[in-house]
C-alpha positions in Angstrom: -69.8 32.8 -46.2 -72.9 30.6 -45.6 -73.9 27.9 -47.1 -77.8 27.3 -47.4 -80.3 25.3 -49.2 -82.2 26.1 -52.3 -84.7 24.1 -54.2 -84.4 25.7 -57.3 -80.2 25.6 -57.0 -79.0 23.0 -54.1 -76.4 24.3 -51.7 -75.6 28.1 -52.3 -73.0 29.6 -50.9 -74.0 33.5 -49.9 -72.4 36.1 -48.0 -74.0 37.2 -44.9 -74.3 40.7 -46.6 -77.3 38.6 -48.5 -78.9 37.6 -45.0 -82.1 39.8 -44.8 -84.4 39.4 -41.7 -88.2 40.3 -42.1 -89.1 40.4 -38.5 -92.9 40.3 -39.8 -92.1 37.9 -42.8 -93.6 38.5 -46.0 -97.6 38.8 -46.5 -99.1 35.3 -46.2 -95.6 34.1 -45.2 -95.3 35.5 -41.6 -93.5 32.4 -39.9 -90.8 33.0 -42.7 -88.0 35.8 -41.3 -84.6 34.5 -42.5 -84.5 35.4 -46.3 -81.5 35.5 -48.7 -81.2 37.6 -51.7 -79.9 35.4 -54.7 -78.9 36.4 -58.5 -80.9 34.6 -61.2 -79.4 33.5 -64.2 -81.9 36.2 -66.2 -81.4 39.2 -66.0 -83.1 42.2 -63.9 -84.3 39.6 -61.4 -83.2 38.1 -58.2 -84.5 35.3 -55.6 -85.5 35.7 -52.5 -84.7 32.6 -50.7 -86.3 31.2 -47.6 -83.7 29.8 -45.3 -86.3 28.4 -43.3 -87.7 26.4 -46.3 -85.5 25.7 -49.2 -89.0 25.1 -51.1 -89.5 28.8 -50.7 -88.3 31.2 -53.1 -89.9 34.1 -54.6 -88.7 36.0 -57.6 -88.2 39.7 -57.7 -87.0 42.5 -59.7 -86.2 46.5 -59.5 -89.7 48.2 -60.5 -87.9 51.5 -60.8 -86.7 49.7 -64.5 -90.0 49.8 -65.9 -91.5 52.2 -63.8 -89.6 55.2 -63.3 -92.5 57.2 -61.9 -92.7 54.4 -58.8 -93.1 55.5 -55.5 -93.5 53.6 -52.5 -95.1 54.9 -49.3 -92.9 54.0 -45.3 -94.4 55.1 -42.4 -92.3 56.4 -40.1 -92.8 53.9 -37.6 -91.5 51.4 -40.0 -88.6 53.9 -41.5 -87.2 54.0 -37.4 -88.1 50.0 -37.2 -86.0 48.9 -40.4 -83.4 51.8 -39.7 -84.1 53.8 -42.7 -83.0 57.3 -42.4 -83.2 58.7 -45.7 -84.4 57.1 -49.5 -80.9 55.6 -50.2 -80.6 53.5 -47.5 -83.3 51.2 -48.9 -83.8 48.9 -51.7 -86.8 48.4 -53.1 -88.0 45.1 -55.1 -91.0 44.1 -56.5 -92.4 40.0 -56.1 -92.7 39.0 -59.0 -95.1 36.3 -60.6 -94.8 33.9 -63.8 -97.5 32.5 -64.9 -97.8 29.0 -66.7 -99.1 29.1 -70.1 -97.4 31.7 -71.8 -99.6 35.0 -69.7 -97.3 38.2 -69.3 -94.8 38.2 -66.0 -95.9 40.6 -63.5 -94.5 42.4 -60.8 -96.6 42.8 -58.0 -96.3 47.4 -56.8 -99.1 47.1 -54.4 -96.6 45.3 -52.0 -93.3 45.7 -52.4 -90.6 44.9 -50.5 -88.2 47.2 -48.5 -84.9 46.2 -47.4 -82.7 48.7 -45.3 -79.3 47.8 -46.7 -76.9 48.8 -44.1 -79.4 46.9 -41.5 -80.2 44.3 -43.6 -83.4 44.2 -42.2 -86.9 44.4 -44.6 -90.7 44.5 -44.6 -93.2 43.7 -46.9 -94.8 47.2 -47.2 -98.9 47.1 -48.7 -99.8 50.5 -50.9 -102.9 52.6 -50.5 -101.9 54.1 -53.9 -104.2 53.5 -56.2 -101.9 53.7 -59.2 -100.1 50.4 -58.0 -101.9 46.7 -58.4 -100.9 43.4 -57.7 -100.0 42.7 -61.8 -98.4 44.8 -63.7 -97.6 44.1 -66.6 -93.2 44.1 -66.9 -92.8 43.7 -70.5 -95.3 46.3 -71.4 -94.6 48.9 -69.1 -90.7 48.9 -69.6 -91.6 49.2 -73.4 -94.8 51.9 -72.3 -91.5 53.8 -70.2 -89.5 54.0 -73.0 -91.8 55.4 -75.6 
């Protein structure tokens, strides 16, 4: 176990299975690489907490709960760099962003985040899909996916 520092919650203590490195760090984040994956309190999301900066935390969540027709897009340059050798060995998370004032959360399927799990290494990874934006709507499209 390791013990880091979160705004949001103080001391944390995480197993190192909860360590990811993003050699690259996250878009807009690059000098970030030491991450750990945190449960929130609500339910499907989880932080990703800088270790570098305890004031850095983004919240993410599974898109494959609201939407099931997701698909994300790995080189293979970037499968061989994170270790991926097949669609189970990665985790896939959306950033997600909530707004002040009452707007809808969204998760953000234009760039989501791979993680290879046994490596526990992962990459922001920017879609070309046109399907995927930077806000969709969570609330909406889970109730949309189950219409």
């Amino acid at each position: 176990m390791t013990t880091i520092r979160s705004k949001a919650f103080g001391d944390v203590e995480v197993d190192e299975r909860q360590i990811i490195d993003f050699p690259d760090g996250l878009i807009g984040f690059q000098k970030f690489t030491r991450w750990a994956i945190l449960d929130a309190q609500q339910k499907p999301y989880f932080y990703l907490q800088s270790l570098d900066l305890p004031e850095l935390a983004f919240i993410m969540v599974d898109p494959f709960l609201f939407r099931p027709d997701y698909s994300v897009d790995v080189s293979d340059e970037l499968s061989a760099a994170l270790g991926l050798t097949s669609p189970n060995d990665a985790l896939i998370m959306a950033l997600v962003t909530v707004p002040a004032g009452g707007s809808p959360i969204t998760a953000n399927l234009m760039g989501p985040v791979v993680i290879c799990k046994a490596k526990r290494l992962g990459a922001q990874v920017p879609q070309a899909d046109a399907r995927w934006k930077t806000k969709h709507d969570i609330m909406a499209e889970l109730a949309a996916s189950k219409a």
